[in-house]
C-alpha positions, 0 to 999 in steps of 0.5 A: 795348794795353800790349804795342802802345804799348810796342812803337810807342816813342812819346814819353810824352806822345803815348801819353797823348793817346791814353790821354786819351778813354778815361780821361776819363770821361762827367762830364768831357764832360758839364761842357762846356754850351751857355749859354743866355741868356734872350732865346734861351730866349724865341725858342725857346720862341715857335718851338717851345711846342705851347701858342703854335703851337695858339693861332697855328693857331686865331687863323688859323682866325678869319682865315680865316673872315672872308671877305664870302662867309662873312657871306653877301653873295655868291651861290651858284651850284651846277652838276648834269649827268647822262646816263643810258641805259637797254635795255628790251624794250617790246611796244605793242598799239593797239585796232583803232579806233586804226588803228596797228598792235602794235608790239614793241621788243628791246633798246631804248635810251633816253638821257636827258641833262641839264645846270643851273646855279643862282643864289641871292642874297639881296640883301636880309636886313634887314641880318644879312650886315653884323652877321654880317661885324662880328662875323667881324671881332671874332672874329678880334680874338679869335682874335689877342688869344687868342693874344697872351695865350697868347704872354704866358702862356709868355713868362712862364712861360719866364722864371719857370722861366729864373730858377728855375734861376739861383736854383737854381744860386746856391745850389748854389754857396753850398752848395757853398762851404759844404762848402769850408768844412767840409773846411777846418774838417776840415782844421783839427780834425785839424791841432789834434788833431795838435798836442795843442791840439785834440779828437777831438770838435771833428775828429768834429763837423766831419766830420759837418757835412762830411757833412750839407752834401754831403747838402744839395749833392746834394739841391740838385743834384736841385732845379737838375735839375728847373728844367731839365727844366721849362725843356726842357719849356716850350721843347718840346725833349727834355727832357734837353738839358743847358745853362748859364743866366746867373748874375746876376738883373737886377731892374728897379728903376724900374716905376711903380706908376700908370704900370702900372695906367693901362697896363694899363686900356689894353692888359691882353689879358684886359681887351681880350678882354672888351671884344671879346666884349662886341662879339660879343654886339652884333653878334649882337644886330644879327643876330638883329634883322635878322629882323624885316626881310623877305628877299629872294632872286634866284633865276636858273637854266638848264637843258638835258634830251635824251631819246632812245628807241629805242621809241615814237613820240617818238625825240628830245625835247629842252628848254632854257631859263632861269629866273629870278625873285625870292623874298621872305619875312618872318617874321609870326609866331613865338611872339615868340621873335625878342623872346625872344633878343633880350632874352637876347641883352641880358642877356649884353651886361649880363653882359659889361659887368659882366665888364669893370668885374669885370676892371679892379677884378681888374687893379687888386687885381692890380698893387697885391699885385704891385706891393707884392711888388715894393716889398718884394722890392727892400727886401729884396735891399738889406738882405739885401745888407748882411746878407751882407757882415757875414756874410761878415766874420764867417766870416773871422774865426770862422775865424781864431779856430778856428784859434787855438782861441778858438771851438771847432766849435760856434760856428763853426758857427753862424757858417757857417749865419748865413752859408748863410742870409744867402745863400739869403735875398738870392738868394730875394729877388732871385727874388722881386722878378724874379718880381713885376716879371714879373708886373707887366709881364704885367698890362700887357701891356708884357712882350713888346713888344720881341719879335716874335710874328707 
């Protein structure tokens, strides 16, 4: 490669252009990622969660089943045809009395054709088709409020594991920073020790601290790897796609804590779902009543039958016609079993009455631990606010002293980890209360009413 370069006589920097794919290594490349926002994490994740497409496909199941045919208010109408043939050899022997004389028959053929068409309606069930189609009704509310809930759920998800990885990355940063302190405190030991004013203990001290925050980098790095693989996960998509996510957590300072509980009451989905089964199981108990009532069928029909025979007295016989009539049946008796599932079938609207006031109380225990999270949440990214700028403050001036030799690496130390700390803290903070105001908008089923779900 030398000897060919050489030998073109390029200027200098066009060889190292062309040198420059081939020295730039993978980690050169890998450092150029897509941003990805949180509003393009929640679209993809709607388009591509096999948890959401799963729940789409069940909830248009329950819309597909809700049809007037399905509840029974049409008719069935059901079509049958044959044409069978037949060869036999048939030998006919008469007593003389009869006068007809013995008949033998070879390879005779009989064709028998026949053809009906029948109709079946229950135009009268004490009922049962109109509870019947209700409750198709409700189950694709269902279906539908299942799946908002499912839609909810991962919106959720998705944006628990989106700050994750910001609270992630902010401290990668803070540590990486910390190790930019600890090269320059290196920097500083052996500069002093050169001077005479310094000591090989101080310059050993920082070059183990040096050290010990490049373990703590490498470790974090591993943390930040696996919010993105979870990430990746969520959104369906492979799972080693490298990416960027915003570097700023915006909290939402102004939720209210009445204002969610009175929506929530309102809109929650698992409150909705169970006001929903709750009118299942009356719609079953309509259903179950209506058979009490008698039922009545229209029975229509036609049919059509052709027997031809090659043998006997009778070649052609042919019949058609139409029928048609009605059917009623009750139900006298039947061990008072009706009563039996009917008085059942009350107990579970008991049940799913007291599932109800369960669920609001749980809502309402819900919103008051988040809401009290959040409360803190939002005290605390304030104080470790005002934390972090003393603590910023002191690292400049602990660093300055070490320079002059007023402190020596312990102390600075101490000041350097005061400062990590007041960090960490204020980004676990802002995650915190990002997460409760998530999950305060989720229990009141506000959290997805800017994005589109249909």
């Amino acid at each position: 490669m030398y000897n060919v370069l050489s030998g073109m006589r390029q200027p200098f920097w066009f060889i190292l252009f062309l040198l420059l794919p081939l020295l730039c290594t993978e980690k050169c490349f890998s450092q150029v990622q897509d941003t990805l926002s949180l509003e393009q994490a929640i679209r993809i994740g709607l388009e591509n969660n096999f948890s959401i497409r799963i729940s789409r496909n069940n909830a248009n199941i329950a819309e597909n089943n809700r049809t007037i045919g399905n509840a029974g208010f049409l008719p069935a109408i059901e079509a049958t045809g044959s044409r069978n043939i037949s060869r036999e050899d048939t030998r006919q022997q008469f007593t003389e009395e009869s006068g007809i004389p013995n008949r033998t028959t070879s390879n005779a053929q009989t064709i028998n054709t026949g053809a009906s068409a029948s109709l079946n309606w229950t135009i009268f069930d004490g009922f049962t088709m109109f509870a019947t189609y209700d409750k198709l009704g409700d189950l694709e509310a269902l279906g539908e409020q299942q799946f908002r809930l499912t839609v909810e759920n991962s919106v959720a998800r998705v944006i628990g594991a989106y700050y994750n990885i910001i609270r992630q990355k902010n401290i990668y940063d803070v540590l990486e920073s910390t190790l930019n302190i600890s090269e320059q405190r290196i920097d500083i030991a052996e500069t002093r020790l050169d001077l005479g004013s310094g000591s090989e203990y101080d310059l050993l001290q920082a070059r183990a601290d040096f050290s010990e925050d490049r373990a703590a980098v490498i470790r974090q790095e591993v943390l930040l790897n696996d919010g993105k693989v979870l990430l990746n996960e969520l959104l369906a998509r492979e799972v080693d796609l490298s990416f960027k996510a915003d570097s700023v957590i915006p909290i939402n300072e102004g939720l209210v804590y009445n204002e969610l509980v009175q929506q929530a009451l309102k809109d929650n989905l698992d409150l909705s779902i169970a006001r929903t089964n709750q009118d299942i199981v009356q719609s079953e108990i309509k259903e179950i009543r209506g058979e009490r009532f008698p039922e009545l069928d229209l029975n229509a029909g036609y049919s059509f039958n052709r027997n031809e025979s090659g043998s006997g007295f009778l070649e052609l016989n042919e019949t058609d016609g139409f029928n048609y009539g009605l059917t009623a049946r009750i139900n006298l008796f039947d061990g008072f079993n009706v009563n039996r599932r009917i008085e059942n079938a009350k107990i579970r609207l008991q049940n799913q009455k007291l599932a109800i006031e369960g669920q609001k109380q749980g809502i309402k225990a819900d919103i008051l631990r988040e809401f009290k999270k959040y409360q803190n949440s939002l005290r605390l990214v304030e104080l470790e606010s005002e934390n972090l700028k003393y603590a910023r403050r002191s690292l400049d001036i602990a660093l300055e002293r070490f320079r002059l030799g007023s402190i020596n690496s312990i102390e600075l130390r101490e000041v350097q980890r005061t400062l990590i700390d007041a960090e960490s803290r204020l980004i676990q903070a802002q995650f915190e209360a990002k997460l409760a105001e998530t999950e305060l908008l989720r229990l009141a089923s506000s959290l997805t009413e800017s994005i589109s779900i249909n």
